[in-house]
N, C-alpha and C positions, 0 to 999 in steps of 0.2 A: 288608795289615792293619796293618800300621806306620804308619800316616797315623790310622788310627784312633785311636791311643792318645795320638800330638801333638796331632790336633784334642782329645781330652779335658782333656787338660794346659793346653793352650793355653786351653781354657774355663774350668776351673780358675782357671787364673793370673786369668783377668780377673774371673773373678767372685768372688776374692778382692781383688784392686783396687777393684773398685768397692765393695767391703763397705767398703773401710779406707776410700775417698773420701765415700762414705754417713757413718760417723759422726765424721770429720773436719765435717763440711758441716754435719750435730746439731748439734756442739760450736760452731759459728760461729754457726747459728740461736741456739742458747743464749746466747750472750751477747751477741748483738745485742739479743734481746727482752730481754734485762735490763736494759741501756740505754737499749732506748726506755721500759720502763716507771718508769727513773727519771728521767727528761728530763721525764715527765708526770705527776710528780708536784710543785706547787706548790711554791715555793721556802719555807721557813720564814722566819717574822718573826724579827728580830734589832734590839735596840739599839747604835747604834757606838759608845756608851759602856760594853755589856759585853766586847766585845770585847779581848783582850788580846793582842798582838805579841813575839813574843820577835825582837828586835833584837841584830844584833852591837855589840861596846862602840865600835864607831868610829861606827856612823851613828846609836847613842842619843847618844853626848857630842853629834856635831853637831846632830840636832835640839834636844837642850836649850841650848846656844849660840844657836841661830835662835831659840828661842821666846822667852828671856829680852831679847833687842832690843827 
C-alpha cells in the first residue's frame, strides 16, 4: 500500500509542474501577442524637423564645428 500513496505524490508533484509550466507558457503567449499586435500597427507620420536629440556636449560641439565649414 505504500506505492499507493508515492504514485499520488508523484501525480501531485507533476501536476503541479505542469500548472506552473501552463501559466509560465500564458505569460509568454501574452506578450508575444502584444508584440505582434504592435509590429501591426502602422508606423506614425513624423517630421525630421520636429524631431529633437539630446546630444552629449562633445558630439554637439563637433557637429557644430562640421556644419559651420
Amino acid at each position: 500500500m505504500e506505492h499507493v500513496g508515492n504514485g499520488k505524490e508523484a501525480a501531485l508533484r507533476h501536476l503541479h509542474e505542469a500548472i506552473d509550466r501552463l501559466c509560465r507558457d500564458a505569460d509568454a503567449v501574452e506578450f508575444w501577442a502584444d508584440a505582434v499586435a504592435g509590429f501591426a500597427e502602422p508606423v506614425p507620420d513624423y517630421e525630421p524637423g520636429d524631431i529633437s536629440v539630446w546630444l552629449p556636449a562633445e558630439q554637439a560641439s563637433a557637429l557644430r564645428r562640421t556644419s559651420k565649414s
